[in-house]
C-alpha positions, -999 to 999 in steps of 0.1 A, spaced: 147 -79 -41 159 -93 -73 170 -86 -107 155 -117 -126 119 -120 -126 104 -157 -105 70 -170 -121 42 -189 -102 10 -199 -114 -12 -206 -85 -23 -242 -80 -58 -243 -74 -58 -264 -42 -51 -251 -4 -61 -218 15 -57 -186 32 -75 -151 34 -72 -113 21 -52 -76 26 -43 -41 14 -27 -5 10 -3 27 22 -9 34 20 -2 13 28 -8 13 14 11 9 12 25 3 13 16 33 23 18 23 57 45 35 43 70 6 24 98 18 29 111 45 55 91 30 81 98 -4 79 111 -9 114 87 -20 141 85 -27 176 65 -64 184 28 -62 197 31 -88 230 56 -73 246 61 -37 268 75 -4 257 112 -16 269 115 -46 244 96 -22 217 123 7 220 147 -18 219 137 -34 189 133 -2 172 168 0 174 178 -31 167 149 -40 139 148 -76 129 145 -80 89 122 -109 94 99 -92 116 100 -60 99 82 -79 70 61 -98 85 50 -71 103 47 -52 67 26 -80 59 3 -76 89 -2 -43 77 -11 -49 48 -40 -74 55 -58 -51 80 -53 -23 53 -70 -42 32 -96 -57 56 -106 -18 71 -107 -4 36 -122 -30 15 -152 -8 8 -130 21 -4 -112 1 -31 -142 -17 -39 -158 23 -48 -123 28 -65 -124 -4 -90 -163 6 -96 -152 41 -109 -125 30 -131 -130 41 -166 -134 12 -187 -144 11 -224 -148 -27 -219 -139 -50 -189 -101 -60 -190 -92 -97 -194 -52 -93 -190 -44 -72 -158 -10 -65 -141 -9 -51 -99 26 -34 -100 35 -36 -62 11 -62 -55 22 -67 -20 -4 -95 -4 -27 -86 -28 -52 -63 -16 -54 -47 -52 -50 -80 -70 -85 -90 -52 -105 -60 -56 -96 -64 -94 -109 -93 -94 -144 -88 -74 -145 -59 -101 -137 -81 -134 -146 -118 -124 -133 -131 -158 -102 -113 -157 -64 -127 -151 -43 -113 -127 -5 -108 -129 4 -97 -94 42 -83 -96 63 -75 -63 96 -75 -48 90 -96 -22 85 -135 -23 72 -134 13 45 -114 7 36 -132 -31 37 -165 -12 7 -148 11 -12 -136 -17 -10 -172 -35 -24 -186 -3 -52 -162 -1 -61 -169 -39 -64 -206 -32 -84 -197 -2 -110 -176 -24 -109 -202 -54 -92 -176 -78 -57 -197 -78 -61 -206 -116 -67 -164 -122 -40 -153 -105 3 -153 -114 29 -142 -90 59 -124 -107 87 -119 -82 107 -86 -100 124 -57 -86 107 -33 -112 134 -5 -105 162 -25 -119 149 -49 -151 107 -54 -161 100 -88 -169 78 -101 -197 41 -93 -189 29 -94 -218 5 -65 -231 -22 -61 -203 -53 -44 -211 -47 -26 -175 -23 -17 -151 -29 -7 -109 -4 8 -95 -15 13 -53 10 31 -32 37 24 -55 46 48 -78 60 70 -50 88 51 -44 104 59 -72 133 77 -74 127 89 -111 91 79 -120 96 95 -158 112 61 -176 91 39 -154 56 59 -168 76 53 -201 78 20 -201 41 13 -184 30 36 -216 52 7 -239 39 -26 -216 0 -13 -220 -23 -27 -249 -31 2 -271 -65 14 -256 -51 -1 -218 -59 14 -185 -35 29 -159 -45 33 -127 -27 48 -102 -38 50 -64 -18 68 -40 -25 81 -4 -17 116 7 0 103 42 -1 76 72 -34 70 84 -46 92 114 -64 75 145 -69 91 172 -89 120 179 -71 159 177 -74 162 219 -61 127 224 -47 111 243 -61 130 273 -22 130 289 -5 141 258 -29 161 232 -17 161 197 7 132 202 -2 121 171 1 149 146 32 156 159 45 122 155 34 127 113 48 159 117 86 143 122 73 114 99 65 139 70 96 156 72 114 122 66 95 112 38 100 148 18 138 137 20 135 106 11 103 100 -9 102 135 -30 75 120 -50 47 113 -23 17 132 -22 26 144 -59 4 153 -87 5 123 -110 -13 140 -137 11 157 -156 35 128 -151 12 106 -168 5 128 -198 47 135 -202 49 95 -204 23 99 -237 -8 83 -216 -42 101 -221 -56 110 -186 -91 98 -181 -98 108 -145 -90 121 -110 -104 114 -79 -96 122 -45 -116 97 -15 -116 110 21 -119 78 42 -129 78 79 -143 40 91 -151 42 126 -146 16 148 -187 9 146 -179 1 114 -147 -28 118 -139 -44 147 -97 -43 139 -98 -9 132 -76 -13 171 -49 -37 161 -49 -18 127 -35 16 149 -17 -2 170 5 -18 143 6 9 119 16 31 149 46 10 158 58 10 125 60 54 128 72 48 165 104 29 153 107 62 123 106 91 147 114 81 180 149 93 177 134 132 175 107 130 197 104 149 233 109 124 257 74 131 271 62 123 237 80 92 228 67 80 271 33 90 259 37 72 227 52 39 244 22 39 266 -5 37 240 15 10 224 18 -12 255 -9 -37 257 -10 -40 287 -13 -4 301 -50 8 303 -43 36 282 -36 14 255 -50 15 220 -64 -16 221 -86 0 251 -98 32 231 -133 32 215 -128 64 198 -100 54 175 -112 61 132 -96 57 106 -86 92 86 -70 93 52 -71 105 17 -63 86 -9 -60 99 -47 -69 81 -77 -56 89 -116 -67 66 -146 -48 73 -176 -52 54 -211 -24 50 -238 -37 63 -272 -61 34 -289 -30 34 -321 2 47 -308 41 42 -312 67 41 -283 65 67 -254 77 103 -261 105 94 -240 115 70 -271 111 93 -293 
């Protein structure tokens, strides 16, 4: 992360491909408290170990893998997301706060094919991956990469006509100023939208796996627990946060999301990574019959792998605000 804000304008020339959310998302998956992994090749011994020891470098590349598939399984959700959006007219200036790879930053843009995208995130890793997938999809002249640690200083992005903020906003530590200063950064008339998920993803089913039932849920059971200490502002209702920051709110949704496996292929290597990442985040509290269990699925080369599963779905909720800034309006209230 960095104070000063890095521009690039995509050149138009090269290639690469697409991702997504928390939830990601996250994000969501989540960015932040579960950032260590344990790596996919090899056995449950190197993945403990590594969940001890986590590797900066791999933690984000294997934030980055997450991403992608996120966006890849769920591409039809935030396709039925951008669709409902309330616009009076479509946007040509649009900023993705928390951009990560870009999964938002392209469903903008299958939404509003004439529109510019300012994609803003803290890390240059994963801005570098979402210039490559713009050149891949011929969008590199539509697309700018603002490297910014929005916590600390905004930089200059000029007055977009909307604002998507997925599985972002939760990381805050005091959302109220930032709301502020979106309210301030918005065109008089602009969008916010804000899409968060309630939680991790879910995979397998309730009774599963048959030598450990409920492995999972208990695993988000220690997961959730962190997350109320650290991230008080997940799962929150953005709402009245929105209206305090002077922004007219336009609409709520809530999506419940369950793609089966019938319906994407990497819906495996999507649980399997995604599950690492809340292995190396609770496996200092689990039972050891739990954190065995869990180590087992993991492995890729047991036959009780998830990779081996034809049952796995993914299950989520994911919650959706659009709020407008009055068509003639001053500074926030907070200014006032």
């Amino acid at each position: 992360m960095t104070n000063a804000a890095h521009s690039h304008t995509s050149s138009p020339h090269v290639a690469h491909r697409d991702v997504a959310h928390q939830e990601a998302d996250h994000r969501d998956g989540e960015r932040q408290d579960v950032h260590q992994d344990a790596r996919h090749d090899v056995g449950h011994q190197d993945a403990a170990r590594q969940a001890v020891h986590p590797d900066p470098a791999r933690q984000d590349a294997v934030q980055r893998e997450v991403l992608d598939l996120d966006a890849e399984v769920l591409a039809d959700h935030a396709a039925s997301i951008t669709a409902w959006l309330p616009v009076e007219a479509d946007p040509r200036r649009i900023v993705d706060l928390g951009s990560g790879t870009g999964a938002g930053t392209f469903a903008l843009l299958d939404r509003f094919p004439e529109a510019h995208v300012t994609a803003v995130d803290a890390s240059v890793d994963h801005l570098a991956r979402l210039r490559e997938k713009a050149r891949e999809k011929g969008v590199a002249d539509q697309v700018r990469t603002v490297e910014a640690d929005l916590t600390a200083e905004w930089p200059d992005l000029g007055q977009p006509q909307m604002i998507w903020a997925s599985a972002f906003l939760h990381h805050l530590p005091n959302p109220g100023p930032f709301l502020r200063q979106v309210h301030d950064v918005l065109a008089p008339g602009g969008l916010l939208a804000v899409v968060e998920m309630s939680g991790l993803p879910r995979f397998l089913p309730a009774d599963a796996p048959e030598f450990r039932p409920g492995l999972e849920e208990r695993c988000h059971e220690v997961s959730d627990r962190r997350f109320a200490a650290h991230l008080p502002y997940r799962g929150a209702d953005w709402g009245p946060l929105l209206t305090a920051a002077g922004l007219i709110l336009g609409g709520e949704r809530k999506i419940t999301i369950n793609v089966g496996m019938d319906r994407s292929p990497t819906i495996g290597r999507y649980a399997l990574t995604v599950m690492r990442r809340l292995r190396a985040a609770v496996a200092d509290q689990l039972p050891e019959e739990d954190l065995a269990a869990l180590d087992d699925l993991l492995d890729t080369d047991s036959p009780r792998s998830l990779l081996r599963r034809t049952d796995l779905a993914v299950r989520a909720e994911r919650h959706v605000w659009a709020a407008r800034r009055p068509a003639a309006s001053g500074p926030s209230r907070g200014d006032n």
